[in-house]
N, C-alpha and C positions, 0 to 999 in steps of 0.2 A: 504494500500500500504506500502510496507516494502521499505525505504529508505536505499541509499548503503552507508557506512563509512568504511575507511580504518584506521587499527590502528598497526602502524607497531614496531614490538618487535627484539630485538636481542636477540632472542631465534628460535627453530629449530621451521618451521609450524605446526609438528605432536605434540609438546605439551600444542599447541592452540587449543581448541574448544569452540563451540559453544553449550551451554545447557539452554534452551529453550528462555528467551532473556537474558541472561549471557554467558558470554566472560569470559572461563577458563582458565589461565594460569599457569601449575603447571611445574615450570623448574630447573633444578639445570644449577648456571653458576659458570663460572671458574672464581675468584677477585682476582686480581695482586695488585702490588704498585703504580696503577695510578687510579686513580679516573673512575668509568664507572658506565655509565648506565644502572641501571638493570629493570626501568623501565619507560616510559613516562610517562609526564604529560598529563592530561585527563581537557578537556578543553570539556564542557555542550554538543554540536552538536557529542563526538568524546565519551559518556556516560560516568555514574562514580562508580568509584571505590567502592564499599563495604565490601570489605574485602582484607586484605594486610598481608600475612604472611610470615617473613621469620626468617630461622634456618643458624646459621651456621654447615654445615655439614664437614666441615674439619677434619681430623684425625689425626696430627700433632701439636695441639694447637693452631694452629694459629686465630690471633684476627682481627674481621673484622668489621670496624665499618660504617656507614649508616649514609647520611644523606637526608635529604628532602627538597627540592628545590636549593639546591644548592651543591658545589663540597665538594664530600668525604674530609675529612683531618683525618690522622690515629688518634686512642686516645680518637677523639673525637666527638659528636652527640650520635646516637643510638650504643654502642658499644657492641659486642656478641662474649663474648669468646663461646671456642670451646662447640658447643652443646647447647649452649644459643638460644631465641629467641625472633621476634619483633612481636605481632601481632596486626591489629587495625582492627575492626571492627565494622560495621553501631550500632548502638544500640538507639532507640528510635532517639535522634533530631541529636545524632554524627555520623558524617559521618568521614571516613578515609580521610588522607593526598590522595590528587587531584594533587599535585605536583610531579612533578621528584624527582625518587628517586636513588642514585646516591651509591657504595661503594667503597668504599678499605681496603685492607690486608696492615698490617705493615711492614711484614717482608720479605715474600714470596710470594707462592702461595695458595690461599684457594680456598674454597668450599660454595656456598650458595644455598640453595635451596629457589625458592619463590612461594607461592602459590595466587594469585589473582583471583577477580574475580568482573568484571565489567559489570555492567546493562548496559546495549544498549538501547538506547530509539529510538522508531519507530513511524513514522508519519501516 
């Protein structure tokens, strides 16, 4: 019996799927100078993350930094200038950050692109 879970993204539906029990997220969003969520945290019942990549795609310079589990502050955490990237992946006992992952731009307007991808566990 396949169990139903909702796991809700501020990204468009069409760049959500489903591949065969993994939960695809591949989306570029738009990072200002407030702090935003790019993606929830994953709490065991709601599956977990094994792979977390993100780029900054900006074409302007601009610097966009990341943090996990708590609110962006520019400068500092994960910081990705233009064309830089984050990526963390399951690898034997390591498992990716499970926490909210949150960003912000310094200056402007940027560009991120994030690629996930979450096991779904089924009963």
């Amino acid at each position: 019996m396949v169990s139903k879970r909702t796991i809700k993204f501020q990204r468009e539906p069409e760049e959500i799927r489903m591949v065969k029990n993994r939960l695809i997220n591949n989306a570029s969003i738009t990072v200002n100078a407030t702090s935003t969520e790019i993606s929830k945290a994953l709490y065991g019942a709601e599956g977990k993350r094994i792979v977390l990549a993100l780029t900054n795609t900006s074409t302007a310079g601009e610097v966009i930094s990341i943090a996990i589990g708590q609110e962006a502050v520019a400068g500092k955490g994960i910081v990705l200038g233009q064309g830089a990237s984050y990526v963390a992946s399951m690898d034997g006992s390591y498992i990716p950050p499970q926490d909210m992952v949150k960003a912000i731009e310094s200056a402007g307007t940027g560009t991120l692109a994030i690629y996930e991808e979450i096991e779904m566990e089924y009963n």
